[in-house]
N, C-alpha and C positions, 0 to 999 in steps of 0.2 A: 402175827398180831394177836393180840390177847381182848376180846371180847367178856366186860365184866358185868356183872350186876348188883350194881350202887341202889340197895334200897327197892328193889323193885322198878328200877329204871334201865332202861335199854341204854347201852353205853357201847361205846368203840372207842379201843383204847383209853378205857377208864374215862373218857367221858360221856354223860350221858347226853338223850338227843330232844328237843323241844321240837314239839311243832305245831304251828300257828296257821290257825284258819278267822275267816273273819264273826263270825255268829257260830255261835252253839249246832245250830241244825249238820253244819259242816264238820265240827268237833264231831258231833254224835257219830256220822257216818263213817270218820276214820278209827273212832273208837269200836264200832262194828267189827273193825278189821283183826281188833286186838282178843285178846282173851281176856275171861274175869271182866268184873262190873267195875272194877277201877276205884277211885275214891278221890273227894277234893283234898287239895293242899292249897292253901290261902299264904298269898305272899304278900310284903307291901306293896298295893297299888293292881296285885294282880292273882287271878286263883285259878292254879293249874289243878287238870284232871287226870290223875295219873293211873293209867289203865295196861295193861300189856306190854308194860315196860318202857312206854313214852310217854312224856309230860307234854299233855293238850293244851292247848289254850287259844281259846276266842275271841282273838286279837284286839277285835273291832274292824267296824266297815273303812275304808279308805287308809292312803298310805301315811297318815301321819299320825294317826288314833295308833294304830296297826306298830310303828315305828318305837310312840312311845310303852306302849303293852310289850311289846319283845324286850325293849332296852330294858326292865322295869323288871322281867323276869331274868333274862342275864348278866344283870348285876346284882340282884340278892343269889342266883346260884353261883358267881364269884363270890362276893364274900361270904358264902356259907362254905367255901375252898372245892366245892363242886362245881367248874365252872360247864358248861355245855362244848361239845365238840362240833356239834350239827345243829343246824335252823332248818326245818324245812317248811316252808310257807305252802300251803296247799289251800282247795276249795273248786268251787264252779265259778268257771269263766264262761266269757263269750268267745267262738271260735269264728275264724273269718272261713270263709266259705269260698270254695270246697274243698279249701286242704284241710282243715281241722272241724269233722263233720259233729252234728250233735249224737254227743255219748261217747267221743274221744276220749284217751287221755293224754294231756301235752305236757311235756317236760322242758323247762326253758333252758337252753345254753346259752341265753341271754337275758336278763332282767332290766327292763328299759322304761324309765317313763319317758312317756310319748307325747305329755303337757305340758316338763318344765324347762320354763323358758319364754319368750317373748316376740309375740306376731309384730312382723313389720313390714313395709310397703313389698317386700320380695320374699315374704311368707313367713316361714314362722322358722325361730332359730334355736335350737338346744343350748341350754345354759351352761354348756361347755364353751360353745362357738361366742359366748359374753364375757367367756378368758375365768371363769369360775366352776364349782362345783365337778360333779360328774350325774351323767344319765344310765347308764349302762352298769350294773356286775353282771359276771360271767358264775357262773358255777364251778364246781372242780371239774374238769373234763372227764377225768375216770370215771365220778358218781354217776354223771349223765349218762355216759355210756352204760355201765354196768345195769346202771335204773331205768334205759328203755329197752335193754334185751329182758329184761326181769318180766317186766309190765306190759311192753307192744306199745308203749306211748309213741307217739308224735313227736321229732324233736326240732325247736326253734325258736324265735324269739318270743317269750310273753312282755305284752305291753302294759304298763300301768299305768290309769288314767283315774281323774278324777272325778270326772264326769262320763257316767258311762257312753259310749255312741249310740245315736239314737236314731241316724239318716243316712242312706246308703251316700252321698256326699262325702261325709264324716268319715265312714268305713274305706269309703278309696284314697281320700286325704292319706289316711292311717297309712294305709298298705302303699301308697308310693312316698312316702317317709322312712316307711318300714317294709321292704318287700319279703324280707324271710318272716315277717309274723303269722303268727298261727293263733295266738287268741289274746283277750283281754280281759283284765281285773281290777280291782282296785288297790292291793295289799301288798304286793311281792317284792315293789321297789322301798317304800318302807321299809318291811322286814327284812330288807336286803342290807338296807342301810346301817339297822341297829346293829344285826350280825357284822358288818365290817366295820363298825366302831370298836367293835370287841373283841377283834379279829377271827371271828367263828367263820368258816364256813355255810355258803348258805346254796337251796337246793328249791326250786319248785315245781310242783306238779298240781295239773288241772284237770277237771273233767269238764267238757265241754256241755253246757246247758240250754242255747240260745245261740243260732247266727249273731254275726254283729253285723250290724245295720237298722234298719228302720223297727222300733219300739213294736213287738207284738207278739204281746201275752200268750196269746193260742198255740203261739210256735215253742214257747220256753218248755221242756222238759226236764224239770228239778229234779225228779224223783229220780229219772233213769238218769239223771247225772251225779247224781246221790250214790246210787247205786253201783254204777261204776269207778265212782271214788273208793267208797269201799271195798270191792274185787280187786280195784288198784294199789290201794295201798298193803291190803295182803300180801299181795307178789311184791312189794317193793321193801315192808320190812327186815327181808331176810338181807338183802342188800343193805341196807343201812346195819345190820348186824354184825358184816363183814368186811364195810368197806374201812379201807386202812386213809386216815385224815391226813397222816403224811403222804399220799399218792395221789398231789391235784393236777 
């Protein structure tokens, strides 16, 4: 496999690799990870920050702001005949407790929302199970793999919701709907989504900030989940360096 460099961008097999966090504080941290100070590039609708040889961008909070900022970036680097090889959705989640402790980092081999769909007298139903849509992408297996020997992440489902959980209720609903999940976000089923409209590839990784359950601030550690974003995606760039897009 031939590993290029299109312009100061990190590419695999001549394509290069976006990746999408939801607010800037989360860009900044993975931009940490990179070298050089980077510099903006303004697109229609959207303005990446291209630092160390990957194109940032700060998606927006939730999965359909999040959905339309990716789509919006992967189709002006299609018609500019650079299309992206790789989407990786990253940032701070909430981890469910105690498999995914705070200051983890989780890498999904499953990207699931875990809201859409329709509660009824026998619970609530995935809008697959209403004969439409889908809930679930999977990642490439190999990346995952390769991207948590790289990093020490966690690997399992991440959840995406739209409403963060706020009540231990909520958090066990979650986990016996979803018993392999390990944490939750807002962005990744989005970002998942625009990537397979485009047929890209898509990858995410979390650092864990906050249990999920009951709303309390005291307990959330941003910074060291900040900070472990950053340590994580250092160990994870060389992977995305080398990993080959035809071996999912």
């Amino acid at each position: 496999m031939v590993v290029q460099a299109q312009e100061g961008r990190l590419t695999t097999s001549g394509n290069h690799v976006l990746v999408a966090t939801a607010v800037p504080v989360e860009r900044d941290a993975v931009a940490g990870a990179l070298p050089g100070s980077g510099h903006e590039v303004r697109l229609p609708g959207v303005t990446l920050h291209r630092a160390g040889g990957c194109d940032l961008l700060a998606a927006g909070v939730g999965p359909a702001l999040a959905a339309a900022s990716v789509s919006a970036a992967l189709t002006a680097a299609a018609l500019g005949g650079e299309p992206y090889g790789l989407v990786v959705s990253t940032g701070i989640a909430g981890g469910f407790a105690p498999d995914a402790p705070v200051g983890s980092l989780v890498l999904a081999d499953e990207i699931t929302a875990a809201d859409l769909g329709a509660e009824t007298a026998d619970g609530f139903l995935p809008v697959t199970e209403l004969g439409f849509g889908t809930v679930t992408h999977r990642p490439p297996a190999s990346l995952v793999r390769e991207s948590a020997a790289a990093t020490g992440a966690l690997t399992g489902v991440v959840l995406t919701v739209s409403t963060v959980t706020g009540s231990a209720a909520r958090a066990a609903a979650l986990r016996a709907l979803h018993p392999r999940a390990l944490a939750e976000a807002m962005e990744g089923f989005g970002v998942a989504e625009a990537a397979a409209t485009h047929g890209v590839p898509v990858l995410e990784i979390r650092a864990v900030s906050n249990p999920v359950g009951p709303r309390d601030r005291g307990a959330w550690r941003i910074g060291a989940a900040l900070a472990a974003l950053t340590t994580g995606f250092g160990k994870l760039t060389p992977v995305l360096e080398s990993w080959n897009p035809h071996d999912r």
